[in-house]
C-alpha positions as CSV (number, residue, x, y, z in Angstrom):
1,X,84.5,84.9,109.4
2,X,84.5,83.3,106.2
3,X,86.9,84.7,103.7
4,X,86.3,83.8,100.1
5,X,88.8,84.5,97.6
6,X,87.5,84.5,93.9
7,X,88.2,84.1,90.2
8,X,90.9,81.7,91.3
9,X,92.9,80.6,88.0
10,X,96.2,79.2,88.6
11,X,97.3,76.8,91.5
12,X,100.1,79.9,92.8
13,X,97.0,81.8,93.6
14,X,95.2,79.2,95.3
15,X,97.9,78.2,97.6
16,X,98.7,81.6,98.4
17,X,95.5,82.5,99.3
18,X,95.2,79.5,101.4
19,X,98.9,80.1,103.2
20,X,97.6,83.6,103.9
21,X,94.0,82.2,105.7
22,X,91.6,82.5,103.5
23,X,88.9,79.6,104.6
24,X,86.9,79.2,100.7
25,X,88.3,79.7,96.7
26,X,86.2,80.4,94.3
27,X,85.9,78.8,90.5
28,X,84.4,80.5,87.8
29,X,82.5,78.6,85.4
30,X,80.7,81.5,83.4
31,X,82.3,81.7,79.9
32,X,82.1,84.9,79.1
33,X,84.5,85.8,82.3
34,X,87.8,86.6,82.1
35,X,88.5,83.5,85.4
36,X,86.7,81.3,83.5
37,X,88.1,77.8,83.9
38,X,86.5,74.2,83.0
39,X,85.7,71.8,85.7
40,X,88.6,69.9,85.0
41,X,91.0,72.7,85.7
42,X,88.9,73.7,88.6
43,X,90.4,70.1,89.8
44,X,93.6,70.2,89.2
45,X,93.9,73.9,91.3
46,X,91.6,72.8,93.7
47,X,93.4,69.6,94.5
48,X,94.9,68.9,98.0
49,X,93.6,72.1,99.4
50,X,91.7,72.3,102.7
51,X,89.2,74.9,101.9
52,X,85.6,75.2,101.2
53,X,86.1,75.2,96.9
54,X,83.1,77.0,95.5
55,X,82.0,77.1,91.9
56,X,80.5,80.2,90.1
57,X,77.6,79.8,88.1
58,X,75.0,82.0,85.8
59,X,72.1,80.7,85.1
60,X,72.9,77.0,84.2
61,X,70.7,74.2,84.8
62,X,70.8,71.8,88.0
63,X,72.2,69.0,85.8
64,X,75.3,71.4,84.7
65,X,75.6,72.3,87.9
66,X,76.1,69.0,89.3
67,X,78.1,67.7,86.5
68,X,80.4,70.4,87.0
69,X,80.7,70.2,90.9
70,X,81.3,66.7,90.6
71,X,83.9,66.4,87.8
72,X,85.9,69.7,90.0
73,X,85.4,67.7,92.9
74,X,84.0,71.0,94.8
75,X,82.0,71.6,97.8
76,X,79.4,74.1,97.1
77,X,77.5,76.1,93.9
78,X,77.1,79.6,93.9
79,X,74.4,80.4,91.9
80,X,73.4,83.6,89.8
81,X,70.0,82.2,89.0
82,X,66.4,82.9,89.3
83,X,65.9,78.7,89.9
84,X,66.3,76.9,93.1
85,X,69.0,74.4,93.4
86,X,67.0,71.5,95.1
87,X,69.3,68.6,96.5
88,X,72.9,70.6,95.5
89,X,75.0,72.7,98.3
90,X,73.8,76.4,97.2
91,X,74.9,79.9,97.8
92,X,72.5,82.2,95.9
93,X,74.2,85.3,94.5
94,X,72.7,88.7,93.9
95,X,73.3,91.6,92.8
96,X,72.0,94.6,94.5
97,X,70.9,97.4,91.7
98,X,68.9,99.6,94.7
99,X,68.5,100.1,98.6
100,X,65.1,98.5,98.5
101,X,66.7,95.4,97.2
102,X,64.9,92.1,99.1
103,X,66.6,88.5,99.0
104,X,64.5,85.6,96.5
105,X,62.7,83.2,98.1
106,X,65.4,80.1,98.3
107,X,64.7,77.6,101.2
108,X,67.7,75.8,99.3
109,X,70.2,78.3,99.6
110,X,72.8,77.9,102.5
111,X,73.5,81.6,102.0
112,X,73.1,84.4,100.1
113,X,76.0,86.2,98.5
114,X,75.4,90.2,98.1
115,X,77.4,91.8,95.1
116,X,77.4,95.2,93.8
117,X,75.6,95.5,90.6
118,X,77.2,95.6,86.8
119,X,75.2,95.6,83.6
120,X,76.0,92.5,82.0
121,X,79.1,91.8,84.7
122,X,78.4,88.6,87.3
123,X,80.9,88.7,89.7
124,X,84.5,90.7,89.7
125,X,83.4,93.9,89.0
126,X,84.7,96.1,91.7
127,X,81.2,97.4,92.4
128,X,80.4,98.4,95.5
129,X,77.0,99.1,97.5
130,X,75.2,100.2,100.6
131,X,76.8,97.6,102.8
132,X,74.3,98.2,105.7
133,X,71.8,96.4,102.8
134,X,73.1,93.1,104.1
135,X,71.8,93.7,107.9
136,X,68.1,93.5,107.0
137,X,68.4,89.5,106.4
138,X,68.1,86.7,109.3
139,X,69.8,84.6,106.5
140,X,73.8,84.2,106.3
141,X,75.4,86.4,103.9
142,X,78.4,86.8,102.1
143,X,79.6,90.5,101.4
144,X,80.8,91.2,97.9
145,X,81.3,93.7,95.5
146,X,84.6,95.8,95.5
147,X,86.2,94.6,98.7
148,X,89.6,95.3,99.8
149,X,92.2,95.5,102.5
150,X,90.9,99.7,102.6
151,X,87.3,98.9,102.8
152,X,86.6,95.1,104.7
153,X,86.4,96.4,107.8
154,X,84.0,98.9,107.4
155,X,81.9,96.7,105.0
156,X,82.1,94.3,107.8
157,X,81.4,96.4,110.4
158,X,78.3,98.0,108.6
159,X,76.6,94.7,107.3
160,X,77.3,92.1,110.1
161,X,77.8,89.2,107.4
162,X,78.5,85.6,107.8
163,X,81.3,85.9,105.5
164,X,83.3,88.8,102.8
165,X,84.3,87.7,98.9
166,X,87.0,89.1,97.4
167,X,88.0,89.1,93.5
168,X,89.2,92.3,91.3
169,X,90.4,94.8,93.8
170,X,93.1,92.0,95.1
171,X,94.3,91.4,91.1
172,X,97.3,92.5,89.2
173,X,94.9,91.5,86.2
174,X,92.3,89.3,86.0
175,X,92.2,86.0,86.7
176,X,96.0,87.2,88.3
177,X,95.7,87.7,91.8
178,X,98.2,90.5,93.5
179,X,99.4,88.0,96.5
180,X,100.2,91.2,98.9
181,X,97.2,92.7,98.0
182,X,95.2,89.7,98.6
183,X,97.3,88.8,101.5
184,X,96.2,92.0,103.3
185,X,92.7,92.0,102.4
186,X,92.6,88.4,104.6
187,X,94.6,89.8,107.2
188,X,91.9,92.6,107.7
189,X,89.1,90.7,107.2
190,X,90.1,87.9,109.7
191,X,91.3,90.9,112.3
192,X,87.7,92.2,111.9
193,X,86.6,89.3,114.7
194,X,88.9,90.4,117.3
């Protein structure tokens, strides 16, 4: 199972989510979030730590894209976008409004990450939705959306994903991760395999 942690903003977060298992961090690159952070600060938390580093983007061009991945020194984009990523590591994220919802065509994408829907919100809104959504794709997915140590293993359970994503249910405030809180949530997830 791969546990993401996201909206990671200062290096005491990162390392404690790595020291409690968490196997990706995410970076948020979205100006208008309360986690955002440049690439260059992306580096400096991201440094030394063995973990898939993701970066969060909204509807930015390749180019940005690849500046920024590059000059963070990350591993993958994750991508709130209607455009395919040709040639860059992509995880396309969506946000699911209604049950009907059906993934974009994105032969790109490595996988698809599933978060509850926001007006206006990308990412860290607590949102949930129907996890059993996610079980209708042959493609690997990554659970989002108002996840928690409560809720992970019954999202997991229902939707059968590749991997969960975590953000504000694990924060004191955002951008300020709750390390008990988030230490729990990757306990349960991870004890969701057994």
């Amino acid at each position: 199972m791969m546990v993401k942690i996201c909206g990671i903003t200062n290096r005491e977060d990162a390392e404690a989510a790595v020291d409690a298992g968490a196997t990706a961090l995410g970076f948020n690159f979205y100006r208008e979030s309360p986690r955002f952070v440049t690439p260059e600060r992306a580096a400096e938390l991201a440094g030394r730590l063995s973990v898939t580093k993701v970066g969060i983007f909204v509807n930015e061009t390749a180019d940005a894209v690849e500046r920024a991945l590059q000059t963070a020194g990350l591993d993958i984009a994750q991508v709130y976008s209607d455009s395919s990523f040709r040639g860059l590591r992509t995880w396309r994220a969506c946000r699911v409004e209604s049950p009907d919802f059906a993934l974009p065509e994105d032969d790109n994408a490595e996988a698809f990450l599933l978060d509850g829907f926001s007006r206006g919100v990308y990412g860290g809104s607590g949102q949930t939705f129907r996890w059993s959504i996610a079980r209708n794709f042959d493609r690997p997915i990554v659970l989002a959306g108002g996840l928690d140590a409560a809720n992970v293993r019954e999202a997991i359970e229902q939707a059968k994903p590749w991997g969960v994503d975590a953000c504000s249910r694990i924060e004191k405030s955002p951008g300020r991760k709750d390390h008990e809180r988030m230490k729990r949530f990757i306990e349960a997830a991870l004890a969701s395999e057994l």
